[in-house]
KOLTIRO-943201 format. One record per residue: residue in three letters; x, y, z of N, C-alpha, C in turn. Coordinates in steps of 0.02 Angstrom, whole numbers, plus 50000, padded with zeros to 5 digits. Example, Ala and Ser with C-alpha at 12.3 -4.5 7.8 and 13.67 -1.06 7.14 Angstrom:
# KOLTIRO-943201
res|n_xx|n_yy|n_zz|ca_xx|ca_yy|ca_zz|c_xx|c_yy|c_zz
ALA|50660|49716|50390|50615|49775|50390|50660|49835|50390
SER|50642|49888|50354|50684|49947|50357|50645|50002|50394
//
This chain:
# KOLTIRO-943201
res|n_xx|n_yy|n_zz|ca_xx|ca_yy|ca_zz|c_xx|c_yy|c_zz
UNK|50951|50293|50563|50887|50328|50549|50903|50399|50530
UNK|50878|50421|50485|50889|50477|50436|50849|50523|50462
UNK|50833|50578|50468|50798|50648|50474|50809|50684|50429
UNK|50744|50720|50391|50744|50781|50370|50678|50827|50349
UNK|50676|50866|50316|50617|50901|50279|50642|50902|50227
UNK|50596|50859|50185|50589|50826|50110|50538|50853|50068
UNK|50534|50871|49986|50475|50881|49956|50444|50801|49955
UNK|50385|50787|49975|50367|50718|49979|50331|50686|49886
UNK|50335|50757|49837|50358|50705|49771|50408|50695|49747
UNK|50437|50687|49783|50506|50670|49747|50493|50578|49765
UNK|50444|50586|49821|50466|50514|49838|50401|50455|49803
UNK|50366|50492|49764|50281|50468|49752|50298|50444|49638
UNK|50263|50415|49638|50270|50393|49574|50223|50448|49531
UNK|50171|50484|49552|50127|50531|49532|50171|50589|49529
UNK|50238|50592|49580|50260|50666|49554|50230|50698|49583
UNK|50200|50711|49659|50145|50759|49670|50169|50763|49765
UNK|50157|50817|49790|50176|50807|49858|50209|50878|49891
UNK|50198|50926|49950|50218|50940|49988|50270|50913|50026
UNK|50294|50990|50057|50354|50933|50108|50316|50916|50175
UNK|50350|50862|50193|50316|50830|50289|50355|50873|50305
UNK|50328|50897|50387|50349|50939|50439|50401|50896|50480
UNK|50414|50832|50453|50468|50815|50478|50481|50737|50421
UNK|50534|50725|50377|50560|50657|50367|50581|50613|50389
UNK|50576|50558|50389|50608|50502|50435|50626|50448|50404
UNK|50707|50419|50374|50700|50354|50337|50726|50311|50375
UNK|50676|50258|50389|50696|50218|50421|50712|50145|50393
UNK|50778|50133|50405|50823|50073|50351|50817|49994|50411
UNK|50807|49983|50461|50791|49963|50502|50716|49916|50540
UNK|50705|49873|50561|50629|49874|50599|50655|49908|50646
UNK|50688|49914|50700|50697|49961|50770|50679|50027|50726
UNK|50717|50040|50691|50708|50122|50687|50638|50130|50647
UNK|50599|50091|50619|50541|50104|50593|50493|50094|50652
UNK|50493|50046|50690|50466|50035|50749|50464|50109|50819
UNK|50527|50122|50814|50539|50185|50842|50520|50235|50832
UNK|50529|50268|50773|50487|50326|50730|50426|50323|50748
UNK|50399|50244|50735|50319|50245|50759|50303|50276|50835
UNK|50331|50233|50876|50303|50240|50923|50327|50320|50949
UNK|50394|50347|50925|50389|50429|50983|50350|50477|50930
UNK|50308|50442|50861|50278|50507|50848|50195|50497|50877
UNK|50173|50425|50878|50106|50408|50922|50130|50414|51001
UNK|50169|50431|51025|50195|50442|51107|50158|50539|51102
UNK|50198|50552|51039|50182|50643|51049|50113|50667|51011
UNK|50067|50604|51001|50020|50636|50952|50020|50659|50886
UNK|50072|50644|50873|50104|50665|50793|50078|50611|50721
UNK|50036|50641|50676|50006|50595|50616|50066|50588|50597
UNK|50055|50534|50554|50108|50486|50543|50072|50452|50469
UNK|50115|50462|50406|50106|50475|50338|50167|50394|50327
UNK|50148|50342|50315|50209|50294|50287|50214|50300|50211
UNK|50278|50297|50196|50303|50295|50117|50349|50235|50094
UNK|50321|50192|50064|50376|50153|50027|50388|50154|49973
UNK|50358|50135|49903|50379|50139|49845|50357|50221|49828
UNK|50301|50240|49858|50265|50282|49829|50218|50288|49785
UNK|50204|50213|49755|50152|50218|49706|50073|50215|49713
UNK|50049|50225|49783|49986|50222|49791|49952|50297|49825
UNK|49997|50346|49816|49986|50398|49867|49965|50464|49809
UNK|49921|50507|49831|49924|50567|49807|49911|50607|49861
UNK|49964|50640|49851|49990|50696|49925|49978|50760|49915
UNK|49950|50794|49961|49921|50865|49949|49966|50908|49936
UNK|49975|50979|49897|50024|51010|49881|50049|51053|49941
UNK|50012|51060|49957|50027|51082|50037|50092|51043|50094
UNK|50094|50994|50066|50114|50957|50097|50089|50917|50170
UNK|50111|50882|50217|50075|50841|50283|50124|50878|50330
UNK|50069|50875|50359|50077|50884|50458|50097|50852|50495
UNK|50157|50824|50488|50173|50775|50528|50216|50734|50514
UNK|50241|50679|50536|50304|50637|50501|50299|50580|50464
UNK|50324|50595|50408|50334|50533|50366|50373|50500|50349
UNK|50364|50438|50360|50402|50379|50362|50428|50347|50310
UNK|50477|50329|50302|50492|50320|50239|50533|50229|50256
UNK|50499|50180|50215|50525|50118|50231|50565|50098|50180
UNK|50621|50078|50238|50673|50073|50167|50719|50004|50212
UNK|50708|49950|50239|50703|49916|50261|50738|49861|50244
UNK|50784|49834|50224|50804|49761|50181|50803|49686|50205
UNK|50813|49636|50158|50810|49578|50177|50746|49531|50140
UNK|50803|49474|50108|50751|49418|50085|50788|49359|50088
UNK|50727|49303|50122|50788|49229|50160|50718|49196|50138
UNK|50757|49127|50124|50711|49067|50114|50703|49006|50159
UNK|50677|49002|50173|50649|48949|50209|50615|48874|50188
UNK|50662|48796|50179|50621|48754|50156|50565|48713|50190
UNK|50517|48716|50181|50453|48706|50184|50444|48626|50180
UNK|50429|48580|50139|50438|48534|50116|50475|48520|50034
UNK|50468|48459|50025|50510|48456|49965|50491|48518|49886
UNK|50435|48525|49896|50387|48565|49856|50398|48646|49869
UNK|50391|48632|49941|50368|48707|49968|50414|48750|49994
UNK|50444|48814|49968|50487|48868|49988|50439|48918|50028
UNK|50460|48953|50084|50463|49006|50122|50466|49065|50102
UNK|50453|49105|50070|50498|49163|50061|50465|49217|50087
UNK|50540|49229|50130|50522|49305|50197|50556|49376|50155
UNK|50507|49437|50162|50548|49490|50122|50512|49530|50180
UNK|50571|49593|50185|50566|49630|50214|50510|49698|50171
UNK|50470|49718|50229|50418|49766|50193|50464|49803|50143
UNK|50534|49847|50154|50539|49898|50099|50575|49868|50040
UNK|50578|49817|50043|50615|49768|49976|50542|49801|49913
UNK|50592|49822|49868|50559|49827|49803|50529|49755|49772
UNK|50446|49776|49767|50405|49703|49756|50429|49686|49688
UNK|50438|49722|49627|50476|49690|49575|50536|49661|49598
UNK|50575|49661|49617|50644|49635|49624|50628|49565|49674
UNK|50597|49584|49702|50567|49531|49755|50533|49452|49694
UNK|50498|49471|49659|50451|49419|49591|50519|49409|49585
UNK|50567|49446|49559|50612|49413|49506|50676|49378|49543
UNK|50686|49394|49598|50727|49351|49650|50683|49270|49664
UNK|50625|49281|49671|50585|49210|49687|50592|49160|49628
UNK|50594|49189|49556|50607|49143|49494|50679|49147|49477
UNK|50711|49181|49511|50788|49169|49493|50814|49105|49547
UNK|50786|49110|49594|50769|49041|49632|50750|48994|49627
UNK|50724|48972|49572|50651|48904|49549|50601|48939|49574
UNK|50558|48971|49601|50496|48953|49629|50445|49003|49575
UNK|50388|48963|49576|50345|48987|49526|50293|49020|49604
UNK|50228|49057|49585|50171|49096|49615|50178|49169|49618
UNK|50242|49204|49610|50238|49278|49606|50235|49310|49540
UNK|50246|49259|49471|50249|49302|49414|50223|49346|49386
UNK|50132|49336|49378|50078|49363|49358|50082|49443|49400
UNK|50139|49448|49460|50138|49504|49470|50192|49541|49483
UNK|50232|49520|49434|50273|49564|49382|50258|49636|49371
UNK|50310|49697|49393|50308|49763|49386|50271|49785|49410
UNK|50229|49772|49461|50195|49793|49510|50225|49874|49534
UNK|50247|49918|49543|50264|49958|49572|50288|49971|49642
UNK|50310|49981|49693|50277|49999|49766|50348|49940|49792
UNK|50333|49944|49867|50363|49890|49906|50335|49840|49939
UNK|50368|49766|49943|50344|49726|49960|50297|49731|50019
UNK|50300|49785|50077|50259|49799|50131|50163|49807|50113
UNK|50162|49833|50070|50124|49869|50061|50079|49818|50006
UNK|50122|49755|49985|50061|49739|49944|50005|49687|50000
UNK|50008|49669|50043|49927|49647|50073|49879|49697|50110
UNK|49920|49764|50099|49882|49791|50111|49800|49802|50109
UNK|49796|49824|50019|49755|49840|49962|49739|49744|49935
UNK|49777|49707|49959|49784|49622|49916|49804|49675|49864
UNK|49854|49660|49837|49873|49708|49766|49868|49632|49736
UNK|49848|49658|49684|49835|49608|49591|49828|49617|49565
UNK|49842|49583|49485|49850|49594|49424|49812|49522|49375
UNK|49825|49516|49320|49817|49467|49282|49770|49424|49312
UNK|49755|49420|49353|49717|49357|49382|49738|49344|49447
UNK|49793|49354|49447|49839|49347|49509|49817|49388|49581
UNK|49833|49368|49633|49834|49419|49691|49877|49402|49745
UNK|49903|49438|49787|49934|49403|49848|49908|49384|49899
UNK|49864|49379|49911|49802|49317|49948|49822|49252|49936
UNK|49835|49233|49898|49817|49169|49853|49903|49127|49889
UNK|49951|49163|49877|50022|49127|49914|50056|49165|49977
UNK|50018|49227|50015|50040|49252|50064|50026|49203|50106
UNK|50074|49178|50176|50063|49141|50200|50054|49179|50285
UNK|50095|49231|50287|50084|49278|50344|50113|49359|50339
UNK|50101|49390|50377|50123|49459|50384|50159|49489|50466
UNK|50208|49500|50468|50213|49503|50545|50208|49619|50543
UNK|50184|49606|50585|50154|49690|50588|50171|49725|50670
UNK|50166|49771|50647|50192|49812|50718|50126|49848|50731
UNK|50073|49817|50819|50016|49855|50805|50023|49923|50869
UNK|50023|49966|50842|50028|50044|50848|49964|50041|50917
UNK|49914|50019|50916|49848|50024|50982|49912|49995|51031
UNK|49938|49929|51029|49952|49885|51099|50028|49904|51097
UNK|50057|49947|51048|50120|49942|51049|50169|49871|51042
UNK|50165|49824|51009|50202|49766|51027|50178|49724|50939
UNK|50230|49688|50927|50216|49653|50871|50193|49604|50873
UNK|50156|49577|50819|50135|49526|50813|50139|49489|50720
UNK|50085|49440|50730|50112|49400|50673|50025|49381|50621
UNK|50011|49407|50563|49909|49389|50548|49928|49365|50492
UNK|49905|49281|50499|49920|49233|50438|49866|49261|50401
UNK|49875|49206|50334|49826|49242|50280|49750|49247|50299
UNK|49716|49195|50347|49657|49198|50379|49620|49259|50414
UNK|49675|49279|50453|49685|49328|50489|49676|49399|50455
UNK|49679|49405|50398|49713|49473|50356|49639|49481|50333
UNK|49584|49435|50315|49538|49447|50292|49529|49495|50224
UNK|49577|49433|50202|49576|49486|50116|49514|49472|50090
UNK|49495|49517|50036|49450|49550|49984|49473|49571|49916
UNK|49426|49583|49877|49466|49612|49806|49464|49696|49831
UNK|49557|49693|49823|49592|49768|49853|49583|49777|49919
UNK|49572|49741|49977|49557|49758|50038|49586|49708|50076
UNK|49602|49706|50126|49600|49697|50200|49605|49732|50251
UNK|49601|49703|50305|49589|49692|50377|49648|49766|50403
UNK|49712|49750|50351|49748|49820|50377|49715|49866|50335
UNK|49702|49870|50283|49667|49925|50240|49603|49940|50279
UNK|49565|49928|50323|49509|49925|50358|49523|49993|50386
UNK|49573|49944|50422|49590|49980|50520|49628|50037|50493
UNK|49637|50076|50436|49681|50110|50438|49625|50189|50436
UNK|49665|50244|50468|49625|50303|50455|49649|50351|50420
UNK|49629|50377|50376|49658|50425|50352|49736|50404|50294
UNK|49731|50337|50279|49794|50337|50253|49846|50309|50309
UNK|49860|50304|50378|49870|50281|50429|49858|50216|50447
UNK|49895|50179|50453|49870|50098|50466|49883|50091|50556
UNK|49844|50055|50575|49843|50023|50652|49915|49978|50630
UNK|49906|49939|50596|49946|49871|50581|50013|49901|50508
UNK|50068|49917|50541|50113|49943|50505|50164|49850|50497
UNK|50158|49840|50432|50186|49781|50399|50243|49793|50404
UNK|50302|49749|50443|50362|49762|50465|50391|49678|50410
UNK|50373|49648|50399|50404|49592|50347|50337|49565|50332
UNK|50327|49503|50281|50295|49474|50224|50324|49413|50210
UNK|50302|49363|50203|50299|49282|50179|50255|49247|50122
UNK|50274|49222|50080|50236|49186|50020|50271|49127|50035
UNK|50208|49059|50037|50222|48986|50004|50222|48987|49931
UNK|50285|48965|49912|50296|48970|49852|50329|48894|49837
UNK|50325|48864|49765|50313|48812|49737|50374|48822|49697
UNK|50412|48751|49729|50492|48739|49688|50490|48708|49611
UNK|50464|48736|49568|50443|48735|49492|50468|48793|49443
UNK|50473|48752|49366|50496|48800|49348|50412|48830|49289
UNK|50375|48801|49293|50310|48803|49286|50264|48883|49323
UNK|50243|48906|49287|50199|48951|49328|50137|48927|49374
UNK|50120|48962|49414|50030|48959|49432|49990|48958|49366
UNK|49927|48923|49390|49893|48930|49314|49846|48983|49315
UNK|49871|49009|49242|49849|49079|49214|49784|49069|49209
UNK|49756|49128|49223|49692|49135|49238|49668|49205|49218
UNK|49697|49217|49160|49661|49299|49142|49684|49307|49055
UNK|49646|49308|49011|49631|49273|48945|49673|49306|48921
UNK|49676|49367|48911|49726|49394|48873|49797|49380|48879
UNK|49820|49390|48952|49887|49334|48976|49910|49261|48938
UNK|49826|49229|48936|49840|49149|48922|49855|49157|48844
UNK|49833|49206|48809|49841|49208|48728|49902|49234|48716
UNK|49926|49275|48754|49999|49275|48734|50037|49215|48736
UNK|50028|49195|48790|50081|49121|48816|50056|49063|48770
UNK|49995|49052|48722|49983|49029|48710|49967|48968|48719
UNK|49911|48970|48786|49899|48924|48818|49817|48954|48845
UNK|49788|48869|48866|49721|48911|48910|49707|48929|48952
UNK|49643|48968|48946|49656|48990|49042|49643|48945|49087
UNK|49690|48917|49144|49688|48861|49199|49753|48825|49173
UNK|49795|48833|49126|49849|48798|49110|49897|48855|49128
UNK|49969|48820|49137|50027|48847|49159|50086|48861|49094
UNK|50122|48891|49112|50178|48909|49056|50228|48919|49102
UNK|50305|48908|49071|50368|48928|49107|50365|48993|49152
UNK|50375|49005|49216|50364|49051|49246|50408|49141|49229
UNK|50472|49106|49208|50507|49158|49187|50483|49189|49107
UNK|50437|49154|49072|50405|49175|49001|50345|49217|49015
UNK|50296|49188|49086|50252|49237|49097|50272|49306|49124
UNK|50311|49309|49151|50341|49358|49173|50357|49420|49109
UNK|50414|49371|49082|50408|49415|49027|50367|49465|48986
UNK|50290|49417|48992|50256|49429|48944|50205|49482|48997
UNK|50203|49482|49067|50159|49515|49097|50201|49585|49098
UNK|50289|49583|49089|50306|49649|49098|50321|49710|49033
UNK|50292|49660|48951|50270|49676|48926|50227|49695|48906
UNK|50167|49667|48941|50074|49695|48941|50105|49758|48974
UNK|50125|49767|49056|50123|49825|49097|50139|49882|49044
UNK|50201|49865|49018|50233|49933|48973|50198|49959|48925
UNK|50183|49906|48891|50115|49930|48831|50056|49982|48856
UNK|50051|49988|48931|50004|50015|48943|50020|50079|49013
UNK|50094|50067|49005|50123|50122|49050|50122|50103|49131
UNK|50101|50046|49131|50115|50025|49210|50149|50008|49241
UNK|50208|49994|49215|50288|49983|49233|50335|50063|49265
UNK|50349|50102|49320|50352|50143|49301|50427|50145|49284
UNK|50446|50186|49244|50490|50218|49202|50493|50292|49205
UNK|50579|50328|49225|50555|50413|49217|50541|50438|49174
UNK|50556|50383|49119|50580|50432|49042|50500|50422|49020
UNK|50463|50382|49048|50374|50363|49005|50333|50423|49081
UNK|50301|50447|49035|50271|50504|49072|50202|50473|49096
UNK|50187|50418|49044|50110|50391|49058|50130|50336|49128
UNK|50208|50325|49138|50191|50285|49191|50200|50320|49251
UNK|50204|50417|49259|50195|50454|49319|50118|50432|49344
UNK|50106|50405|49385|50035|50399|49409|50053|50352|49453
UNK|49991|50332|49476|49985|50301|49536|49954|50237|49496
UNK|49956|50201|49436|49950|50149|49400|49851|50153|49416
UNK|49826|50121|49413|49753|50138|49413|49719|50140|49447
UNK|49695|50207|49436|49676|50260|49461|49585|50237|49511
UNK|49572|50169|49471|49507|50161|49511|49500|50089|49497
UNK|49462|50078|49545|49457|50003|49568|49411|49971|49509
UNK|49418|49916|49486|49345|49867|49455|49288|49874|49499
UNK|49224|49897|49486|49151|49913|49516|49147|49862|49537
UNK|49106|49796|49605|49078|49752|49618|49007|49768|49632
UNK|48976|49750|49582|48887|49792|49579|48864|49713|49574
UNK|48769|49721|49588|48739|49678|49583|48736|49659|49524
UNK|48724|49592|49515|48720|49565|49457|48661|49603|49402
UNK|48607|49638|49439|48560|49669|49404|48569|49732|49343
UNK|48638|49759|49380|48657|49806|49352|48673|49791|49286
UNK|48701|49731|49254|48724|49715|49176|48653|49735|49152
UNK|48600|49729|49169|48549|49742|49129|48524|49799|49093
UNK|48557|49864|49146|48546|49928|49097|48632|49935|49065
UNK|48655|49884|49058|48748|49907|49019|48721|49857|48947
UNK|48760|49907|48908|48766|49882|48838|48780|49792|48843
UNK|48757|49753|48781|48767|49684|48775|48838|49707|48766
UNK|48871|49646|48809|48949|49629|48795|48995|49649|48833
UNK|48962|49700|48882|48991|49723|48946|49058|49697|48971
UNK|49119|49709|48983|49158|49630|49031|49128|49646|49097
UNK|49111|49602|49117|49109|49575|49189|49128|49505|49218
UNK|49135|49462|49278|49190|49427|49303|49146|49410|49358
UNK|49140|49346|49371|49108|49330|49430|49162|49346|49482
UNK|49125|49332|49537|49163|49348|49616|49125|49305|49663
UNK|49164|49283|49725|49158|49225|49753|49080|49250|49783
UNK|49065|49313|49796|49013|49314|49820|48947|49324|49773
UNK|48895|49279|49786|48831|49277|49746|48794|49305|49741
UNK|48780|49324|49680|48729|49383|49647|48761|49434|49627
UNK|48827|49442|49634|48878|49508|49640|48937|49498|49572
UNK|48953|49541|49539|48981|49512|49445|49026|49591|49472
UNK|49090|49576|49445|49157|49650|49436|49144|49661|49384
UNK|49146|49738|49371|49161|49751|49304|49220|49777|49290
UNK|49224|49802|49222|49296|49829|49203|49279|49918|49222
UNK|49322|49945|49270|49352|50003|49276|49362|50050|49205
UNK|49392|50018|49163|49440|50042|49119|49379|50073|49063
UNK|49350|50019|49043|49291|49982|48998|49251|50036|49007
UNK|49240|50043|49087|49162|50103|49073|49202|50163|49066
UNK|49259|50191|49096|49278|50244|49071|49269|50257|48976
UNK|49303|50223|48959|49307|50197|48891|49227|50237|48869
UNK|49180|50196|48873|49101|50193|48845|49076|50255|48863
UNK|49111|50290|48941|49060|50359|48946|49100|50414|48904
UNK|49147|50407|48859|49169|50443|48817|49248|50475|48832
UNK|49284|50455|48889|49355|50486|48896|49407|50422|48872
UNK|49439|50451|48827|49470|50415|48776|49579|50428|48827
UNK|49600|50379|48811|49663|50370|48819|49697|50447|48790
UNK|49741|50484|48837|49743|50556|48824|49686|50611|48846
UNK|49644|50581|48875|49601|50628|48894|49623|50677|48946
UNK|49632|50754|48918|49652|50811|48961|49716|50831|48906
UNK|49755|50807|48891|49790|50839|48849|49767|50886|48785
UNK|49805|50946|48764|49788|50990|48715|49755|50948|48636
UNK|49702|50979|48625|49671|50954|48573|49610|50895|48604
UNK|49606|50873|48665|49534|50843|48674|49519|50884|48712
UNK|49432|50870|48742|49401|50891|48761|49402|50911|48829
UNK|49442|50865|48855|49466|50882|48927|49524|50945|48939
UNK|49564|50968|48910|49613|50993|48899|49612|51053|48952
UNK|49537|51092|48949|49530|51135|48989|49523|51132|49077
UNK|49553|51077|49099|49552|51033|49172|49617|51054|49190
UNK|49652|51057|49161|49712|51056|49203|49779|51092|49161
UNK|49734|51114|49092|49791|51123|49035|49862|51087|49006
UNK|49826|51016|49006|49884|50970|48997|49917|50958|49024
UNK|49926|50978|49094|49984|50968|49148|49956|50885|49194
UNK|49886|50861|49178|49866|50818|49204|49823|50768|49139
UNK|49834|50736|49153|49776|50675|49079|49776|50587|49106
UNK|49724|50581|49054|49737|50506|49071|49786|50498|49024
UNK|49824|50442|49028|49876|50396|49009|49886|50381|48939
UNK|49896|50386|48888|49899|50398|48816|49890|50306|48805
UNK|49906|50292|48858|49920|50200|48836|49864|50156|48869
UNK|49824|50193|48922|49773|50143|48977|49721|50210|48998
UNK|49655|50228|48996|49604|50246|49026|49592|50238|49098
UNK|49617|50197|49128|49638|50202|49210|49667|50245|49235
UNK|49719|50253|49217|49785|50295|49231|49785|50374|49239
UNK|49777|50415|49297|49789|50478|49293|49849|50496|49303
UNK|49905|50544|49247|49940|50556|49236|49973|50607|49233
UNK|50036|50640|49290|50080|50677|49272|50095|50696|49207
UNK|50100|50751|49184|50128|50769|49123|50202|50784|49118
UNK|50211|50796|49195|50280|50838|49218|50273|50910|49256
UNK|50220|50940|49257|50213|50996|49297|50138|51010|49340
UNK|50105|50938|49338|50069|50941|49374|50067|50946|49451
UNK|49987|50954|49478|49995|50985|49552|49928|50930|49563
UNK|49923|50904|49632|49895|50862|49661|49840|50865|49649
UNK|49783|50926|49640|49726|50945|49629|49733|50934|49538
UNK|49761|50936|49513|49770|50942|49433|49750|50879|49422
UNK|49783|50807|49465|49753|50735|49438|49683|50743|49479
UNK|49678|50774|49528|49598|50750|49537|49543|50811|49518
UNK|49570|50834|49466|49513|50873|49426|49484|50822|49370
UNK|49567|50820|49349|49537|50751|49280|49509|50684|49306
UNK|49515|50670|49370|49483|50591|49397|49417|50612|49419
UNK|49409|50669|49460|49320|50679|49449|49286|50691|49389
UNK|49315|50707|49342|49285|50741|49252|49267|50661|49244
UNK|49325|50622|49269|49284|50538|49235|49252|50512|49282
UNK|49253|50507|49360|49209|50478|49384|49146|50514|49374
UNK|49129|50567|49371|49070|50604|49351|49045|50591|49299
UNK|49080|50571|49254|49051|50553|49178|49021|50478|49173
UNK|49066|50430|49233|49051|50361|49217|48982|50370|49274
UNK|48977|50398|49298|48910|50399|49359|48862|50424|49302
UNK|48850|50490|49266|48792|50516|49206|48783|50464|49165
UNK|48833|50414|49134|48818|50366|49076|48784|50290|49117
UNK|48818|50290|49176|48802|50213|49194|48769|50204|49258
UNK|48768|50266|49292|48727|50270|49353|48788|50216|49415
UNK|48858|50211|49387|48906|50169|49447|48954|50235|49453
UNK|48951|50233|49514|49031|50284|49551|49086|50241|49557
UNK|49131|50240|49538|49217|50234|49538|49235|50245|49589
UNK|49281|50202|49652|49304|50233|49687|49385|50225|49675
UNK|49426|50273|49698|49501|50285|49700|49535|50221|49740
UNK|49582|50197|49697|49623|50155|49721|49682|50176|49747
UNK|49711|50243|49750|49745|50260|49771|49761|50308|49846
UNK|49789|50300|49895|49772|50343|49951|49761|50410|49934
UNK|49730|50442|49961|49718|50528|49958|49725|50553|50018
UNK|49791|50599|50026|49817|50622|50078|49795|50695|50096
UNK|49762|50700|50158|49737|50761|50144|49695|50821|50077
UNK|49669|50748|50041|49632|50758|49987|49570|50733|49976
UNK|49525|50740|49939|49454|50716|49939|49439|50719|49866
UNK|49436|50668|49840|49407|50672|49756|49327|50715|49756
//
């Protein structure tokens, strides 16, 4: 277990961050487990970091210690003739993690391809993409709960996922989780076949329909070519992929609401009735902030003086330029949630933690 005082962007995909009043990397469950408990023994907030891609950290930096999961380990387990196990340790990088499961046979992780972040952290939020989510093949989570001190184990029932939510995303305060994800499990399917695609633009590349399957290692391909096209892969040398990948959730509004939105709207049913998602991206789009918005020569420019913008490649995306400051992306993310609230009467909320910050 590592100690120090760290600038905490060095460790964030946004590029943005103060130093913690104390670092902590913990390579280990004992020593992540440990960290936990003598900084909740002394009253001490407690900030976890794994990939870094969901955080925007105050420039000020945090009060307290942050954790840094860096954790290893991935073992398989056979299931039945069909069915693989696969156990990854929370700080296993979730890309490497997809592409270890199809370097294996098993198809169900592709669609979430270049994901960012560490495997810990995706049931958090249910992270998803394409159609895809990790609801759908998580089979359990074993978690360390911080109230009783002692671990335990919350199958997928248990987790009470949502679109972007659960049960640990609930309980958590402030960015702080009750339920700190110490390993992760997917039933995964000994095929060389994908899950069936289920998000149109995906299925037209693969050239197939939506509810049909394609080679799992071709979707892949083709999902970590959508990401890049649009800067969601991150990369140091692509500036549009400094961010925290997008920046705000799809709206779940009443179905009533399509009625004052332009014909042609996207929207997406959801399991619950009367209730239609819309596209995030889409209404940014329509209330007038265009891809580049904040950089010199648009209209935004005067927000942050180019040191902050949306994403030259995706309207989601609030973006490092390279010398931005924590308040710099959330000048330009209120300029658009403010704009999509005047045009459409829906508020946006942030998909990304805000640490000692408030949009």
């Amino acid at each position: 277990m590592c100690e120090s005082r760290s600038m905490l962007k060095n460790l964030t995909t946004s590029q943005v961050g103060g130093p913690a009043d104390q670092l902590v990397v913990a390579g280990t469950e004992e020593e992540l487990v440990s960290a936990l408990a003598t900084a909740d023994a002394a009253g001490t907030p407690v900030l976890l970091i794994g990939g870094g891609s969901n955080l925007v950290i105050n420039d000020r930096g945090f009060r307290g210690t942050a954790i840094q999961i860096a954790t290893r380990g991935l073992q398989l387990e056979t299931l039945d003739t069909n069915t693989v196990l696969l156990r990854v340790a929370a700080g296993e990088n979730w890309d490497a993690c997809v592409e270890y499961s199809l370097v294996e046979g098993l198809s169900g992780l592709e669609a979430l391809s270049g994901i960012p972040g560490c495997a810990g952290a995706t049931p958090v939020q249910n992270v998803g993409a394409y159609g895809a989510d990790v609801s759908q093949h998580l089979a359990w989570a074993r978690v360390y709960d911080r109230h009783l001190g002692t671990g335990l184990t919350l199958h997928r029932e248990e987790l009470e996922f949502s679109y972007r939510d659960s049960l640990i995303k609930r309980t958590s305060v402030a960015g702080s989780p009750r339920f700190v994800v110490l390993e992760v499990a997917f039933e995964l399917t000994r095929t060389d076949d994908s899950a069936p695609i289920r998000y149109a633009e995906l299925a037209r590349r693969l050239g197939v329909a939506p509810g049909e399957s394609a080679p799992a290692q071709l979707v892949r391909q083709q999902v970590l070519e959508l990401r890049r096209s649009k800067g969601m892969v991150y990369e140091p040398k692509d500036v549009d992929s400094h961010s925290t990948g997008s920046f705000f959730t799809n709206p779940i509004v009443d179905v009533s609401v399509l009625e004052r939105l332009p014909e042609g709207a996207p929207n997406y049913p959801v399991d619950t009735d009367g209730l239609v998602k819309l596209s995030a991206a889409w209404l940014i789009d329509q209330a007038g902030f265009s891809k580049g918005f904040g950089l010199e020569g648009t209209e935004g420019f005067s927000l942050a003086h180019g040191r902050a913008s949306l994403s030259t490649k995706h309207t989601l995306a609030v973006t490092n330029r390279g010398s931005a400051t924590a308040e710099d992306l959330l000048t330009v993310a209120r300029a658009v949630r403010a704009g999509v609230q005047q045009r459409f009467g829906i508020e946006l909320v942030n998909e990304p933690l805000l640490i000692d910050l408030t949009l």
